[in-house]
C-alpha positions as CSV (number, residue, x, y, z in Angstrom):
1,X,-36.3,-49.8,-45.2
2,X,-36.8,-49.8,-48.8
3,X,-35.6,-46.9,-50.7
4,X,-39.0,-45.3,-52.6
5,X,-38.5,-43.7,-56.5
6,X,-38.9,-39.8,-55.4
7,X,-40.4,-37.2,-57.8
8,X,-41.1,-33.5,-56.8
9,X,-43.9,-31.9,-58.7
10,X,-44.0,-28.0,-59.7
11,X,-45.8,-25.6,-61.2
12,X,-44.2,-22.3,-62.7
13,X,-45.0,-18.7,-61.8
14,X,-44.9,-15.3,-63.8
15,X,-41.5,-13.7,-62.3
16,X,-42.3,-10.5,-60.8
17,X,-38.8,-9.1,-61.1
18,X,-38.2,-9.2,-64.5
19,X,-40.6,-7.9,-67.3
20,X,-39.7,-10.4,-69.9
21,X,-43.1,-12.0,-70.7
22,X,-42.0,-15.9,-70.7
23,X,-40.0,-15.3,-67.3
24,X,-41.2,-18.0,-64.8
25,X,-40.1,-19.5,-61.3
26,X,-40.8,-22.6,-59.9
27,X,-43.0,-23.8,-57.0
28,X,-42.7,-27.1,-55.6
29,X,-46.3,-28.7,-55.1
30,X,-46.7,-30.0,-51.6
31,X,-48.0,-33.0,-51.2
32,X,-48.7,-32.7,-47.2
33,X,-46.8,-32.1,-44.1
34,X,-44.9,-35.1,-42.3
35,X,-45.8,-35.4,-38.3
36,X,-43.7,-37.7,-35.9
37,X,-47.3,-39.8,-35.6
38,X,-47.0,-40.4,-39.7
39,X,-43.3,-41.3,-39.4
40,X,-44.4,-43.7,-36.8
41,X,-46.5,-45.1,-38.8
42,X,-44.9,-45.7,-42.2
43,X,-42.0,-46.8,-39.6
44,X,-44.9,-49.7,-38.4
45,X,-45.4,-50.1,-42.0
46,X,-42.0,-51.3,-42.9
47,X,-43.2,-54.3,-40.3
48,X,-41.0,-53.8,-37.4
49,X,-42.1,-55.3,-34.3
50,X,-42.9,-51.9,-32.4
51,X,-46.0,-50.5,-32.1
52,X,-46.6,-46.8,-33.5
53,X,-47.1,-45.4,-30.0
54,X,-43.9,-46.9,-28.7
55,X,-42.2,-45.2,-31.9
56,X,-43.9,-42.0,-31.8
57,X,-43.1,-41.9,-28.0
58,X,-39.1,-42.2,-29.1
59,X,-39.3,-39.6,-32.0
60,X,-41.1,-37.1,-29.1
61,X,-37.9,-37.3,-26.7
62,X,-35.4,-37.2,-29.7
63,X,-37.2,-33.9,-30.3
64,X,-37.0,-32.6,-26.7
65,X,-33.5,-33.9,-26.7
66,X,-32.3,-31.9,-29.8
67,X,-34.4,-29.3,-28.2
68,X,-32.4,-28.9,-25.2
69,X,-29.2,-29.4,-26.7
70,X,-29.5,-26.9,-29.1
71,X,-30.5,-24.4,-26.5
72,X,-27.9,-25.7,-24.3
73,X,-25.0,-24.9,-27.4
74,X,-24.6,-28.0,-28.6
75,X,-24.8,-28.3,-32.9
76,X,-27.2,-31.6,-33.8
77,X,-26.3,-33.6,-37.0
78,X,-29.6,-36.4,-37.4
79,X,-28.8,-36.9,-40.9
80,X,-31.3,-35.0,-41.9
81,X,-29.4,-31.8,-41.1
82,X,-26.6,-29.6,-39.2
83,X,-28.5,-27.5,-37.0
84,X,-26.4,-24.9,-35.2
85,X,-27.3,-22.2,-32.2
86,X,-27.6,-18.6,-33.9
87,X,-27.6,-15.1,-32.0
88,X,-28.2,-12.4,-34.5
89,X,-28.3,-8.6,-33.8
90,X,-25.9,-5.8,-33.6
91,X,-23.8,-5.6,-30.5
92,X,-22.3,-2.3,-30.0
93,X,-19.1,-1.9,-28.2
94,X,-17.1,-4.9,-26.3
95,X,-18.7,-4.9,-23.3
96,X,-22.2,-5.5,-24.5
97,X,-24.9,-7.7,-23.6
98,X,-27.7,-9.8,-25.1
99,X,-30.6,-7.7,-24.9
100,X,-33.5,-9.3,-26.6
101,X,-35.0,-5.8,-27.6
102,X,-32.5,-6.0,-30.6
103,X,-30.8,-9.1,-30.6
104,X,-32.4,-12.4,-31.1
105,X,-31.9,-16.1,-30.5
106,X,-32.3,-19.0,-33.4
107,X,-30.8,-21.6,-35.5
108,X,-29.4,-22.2,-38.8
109,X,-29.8,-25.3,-40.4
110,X,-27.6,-26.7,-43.2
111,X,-28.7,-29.8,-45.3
112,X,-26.8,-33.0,-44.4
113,X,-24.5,-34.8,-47.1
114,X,-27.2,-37.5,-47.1
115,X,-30.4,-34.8,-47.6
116,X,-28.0,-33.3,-51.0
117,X,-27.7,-36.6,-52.5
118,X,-31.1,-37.5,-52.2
119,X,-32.8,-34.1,-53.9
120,X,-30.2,-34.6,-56.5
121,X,-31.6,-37.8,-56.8
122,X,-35.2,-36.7,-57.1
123,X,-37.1,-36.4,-60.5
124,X,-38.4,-33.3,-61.1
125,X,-41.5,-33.1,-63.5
126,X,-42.7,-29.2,-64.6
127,X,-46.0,-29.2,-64.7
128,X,-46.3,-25.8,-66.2
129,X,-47.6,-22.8,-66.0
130,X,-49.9,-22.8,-62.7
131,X,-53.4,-21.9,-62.8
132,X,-53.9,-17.6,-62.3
133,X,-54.6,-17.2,-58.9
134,X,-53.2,-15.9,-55.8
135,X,-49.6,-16.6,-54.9
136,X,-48.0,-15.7,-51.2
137,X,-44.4,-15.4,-51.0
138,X,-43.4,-14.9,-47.7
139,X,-45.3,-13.7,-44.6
140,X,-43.6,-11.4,-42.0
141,X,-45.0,-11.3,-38.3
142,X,-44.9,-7.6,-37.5
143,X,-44.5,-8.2,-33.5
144,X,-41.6,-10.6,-33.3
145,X,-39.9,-9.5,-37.4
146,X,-39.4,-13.3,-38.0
147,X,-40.5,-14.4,-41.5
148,X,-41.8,-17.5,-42.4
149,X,-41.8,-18.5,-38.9
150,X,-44.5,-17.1,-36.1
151,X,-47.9,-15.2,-35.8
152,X,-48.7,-13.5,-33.1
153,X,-52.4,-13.7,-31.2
154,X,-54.2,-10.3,-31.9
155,X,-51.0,-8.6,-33.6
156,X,-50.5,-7.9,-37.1
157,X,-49.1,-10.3,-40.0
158,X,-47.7,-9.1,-43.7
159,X,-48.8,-11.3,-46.5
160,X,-46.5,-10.7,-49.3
161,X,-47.6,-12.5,-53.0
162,X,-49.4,-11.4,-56.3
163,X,-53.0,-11.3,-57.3
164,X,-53.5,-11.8,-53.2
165,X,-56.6,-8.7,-53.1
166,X,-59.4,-10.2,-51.3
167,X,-63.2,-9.7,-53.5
168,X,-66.1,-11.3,-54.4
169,X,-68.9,-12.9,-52.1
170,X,-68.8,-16.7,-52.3
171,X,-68.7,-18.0,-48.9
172,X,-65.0,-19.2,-49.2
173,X,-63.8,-15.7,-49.6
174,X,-61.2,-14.8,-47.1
175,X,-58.2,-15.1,-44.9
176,X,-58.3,-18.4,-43.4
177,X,-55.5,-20.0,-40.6
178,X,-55.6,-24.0,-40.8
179,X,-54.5,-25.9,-37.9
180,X,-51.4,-28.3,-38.9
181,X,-52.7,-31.4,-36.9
182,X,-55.6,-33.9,-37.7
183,X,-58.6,-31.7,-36.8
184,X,-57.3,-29.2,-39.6
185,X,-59.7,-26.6,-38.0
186,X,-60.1,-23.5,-40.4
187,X,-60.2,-19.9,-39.1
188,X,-61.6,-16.8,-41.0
189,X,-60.0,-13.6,-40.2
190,X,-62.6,-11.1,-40.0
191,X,-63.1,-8.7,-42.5
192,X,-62.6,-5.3,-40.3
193,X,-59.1,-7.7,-39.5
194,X,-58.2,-7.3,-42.8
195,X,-56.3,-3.7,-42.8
196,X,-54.8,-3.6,-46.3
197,X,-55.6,-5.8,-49.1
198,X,-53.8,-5.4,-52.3
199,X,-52.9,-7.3,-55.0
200,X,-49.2,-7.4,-53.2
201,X,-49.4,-7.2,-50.1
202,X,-52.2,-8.1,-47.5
203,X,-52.2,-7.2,-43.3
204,X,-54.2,-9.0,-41.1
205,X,-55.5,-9.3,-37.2
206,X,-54.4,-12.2,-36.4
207,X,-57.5,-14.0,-34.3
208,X,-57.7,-15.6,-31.0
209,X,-56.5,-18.6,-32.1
210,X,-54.4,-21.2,-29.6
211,X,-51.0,-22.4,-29.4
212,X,-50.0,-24.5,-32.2
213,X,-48.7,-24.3,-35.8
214,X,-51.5,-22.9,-38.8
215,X,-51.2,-22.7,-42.5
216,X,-52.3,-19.7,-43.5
217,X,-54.3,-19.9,-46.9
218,X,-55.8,-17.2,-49.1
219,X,-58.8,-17.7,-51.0
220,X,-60.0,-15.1,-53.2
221,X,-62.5,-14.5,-56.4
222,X,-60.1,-11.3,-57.9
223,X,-57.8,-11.6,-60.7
224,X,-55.3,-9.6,-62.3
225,X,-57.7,-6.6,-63.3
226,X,-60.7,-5.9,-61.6
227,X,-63.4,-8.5,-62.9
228,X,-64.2,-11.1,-60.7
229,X,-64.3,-15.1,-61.6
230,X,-67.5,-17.2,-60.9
231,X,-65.4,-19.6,-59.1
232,X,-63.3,-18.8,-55.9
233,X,-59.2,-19.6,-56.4
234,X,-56.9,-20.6,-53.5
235,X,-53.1,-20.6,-51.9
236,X,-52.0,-22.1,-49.2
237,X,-48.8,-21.0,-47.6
238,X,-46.6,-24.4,-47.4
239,X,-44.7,-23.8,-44.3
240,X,-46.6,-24.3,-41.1
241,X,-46.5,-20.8,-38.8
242,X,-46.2,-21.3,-34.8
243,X,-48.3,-19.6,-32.1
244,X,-46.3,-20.0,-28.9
């Protein structure tokens, strides 16, 4: 397969740590998320003589596979990355058990040699400062704790960011869960969901929504102060969150 020029685009961010006024941090600029049906078919595109459902079928079972094994203790190095089997959790006393009211079971993953040498590779072009807008950080799913990870059916998620207080009445305005597949079905989260909306922080209901992994995307007329701008601004989260 031919190697392809990489470049990763970002925009920079006022740092909310520090009060120095020309203090910034970087955000990568997605350019999409990669599903085992678009590996398939850049994999077709490379012109190998199988067809994208016979690929697709194959990168399916390595995923159950790695699945299994990793739930089974086994580590899994696909030269993407080392993925290891993690407990975490305090465990009082040497006769205790698992007990998934305090403990919990997940993985960590470690970048493989090949992954480093390719991002040191990449060209990275600053963009700048980013437009003023909203901005989430991180989201926390108040029923299982994980961040960045799930979101619960009718239980409450954290949205942690800056300028993120939801105002103004275009029809955009809102909380909004995408689906991560082709349909890319959008969501609104109701406005007696929304239980607090400031400019930090923002808690939602999360709706009825089915299994599956959403983006969850912010889109809000407020700025810094308390005018409101003609024209709606938006963020969308870049890591996909999983209803199980």
């Amino acid at each position: 397969m031919a190697k392809l020029a990489t470049k990763l685009n970002v925009s920079l961010y006022d740092n909310p740590l520090t009060p120095e006024k020309d203090d910034y941090t970087a955000k990568v600029q997605l350019n999409g998320t990669l599903t085992n049906e678009q590996i398939a078919n850049e994999i077709v595109a490379e012109r190998t003589e199988y067809r994208p459902e016979t690929i697709l079928n194959i990168l399916n079972i390595s995923d159950e596979i790695k699945r299994t094994r990793l739930a089974s203790g086994f580590a899994i190095n696909d030269g993407v990355a080392q993925i290891y089997p993690a407990v975490s959790g305090r465990f009082v006393g040497a006769a205790a058990q698992f007990d998934s009211a305090v403990h919990s079971v997940g993985v960590t993953m470690v970048a493989s040699s090949a992954l480093r040498t390719a991002m040191s590779e990449t060209k990275v072009v600053v963009q700048g400062p980013a437009p003023v807008g909203p901005v989430i950080n991180k989201v926390l799913d108040v029923y299982t704790g994980k961040e960045n990870n799930t979101i619960t059916v009718n239980k409450s998620l954290k949205i942690f960011g800056q300028r993120l207080r939801i105002a103004g009445d275009n029809a955009l305005v809102g909380i909004w869960f995408i689906a991560a597949n082709e349909s890319a079905t959008r969501t609104r989260v109701a406005d007696p969901d929304v239980v607090d909306n400031n400019p930090s922080q923002l808690t939602v209901t999360v709706p009825a929504l089915a299994a599956g992994d959403y983006y969850v995307e912010v889109v809000t007329q407020s700025t810094a102060g308390q005018t409101l701008i003609k024209d709606p601004r938006s963020y969308q989260y870049g890591l996909a969150l999983t209803i199980s």
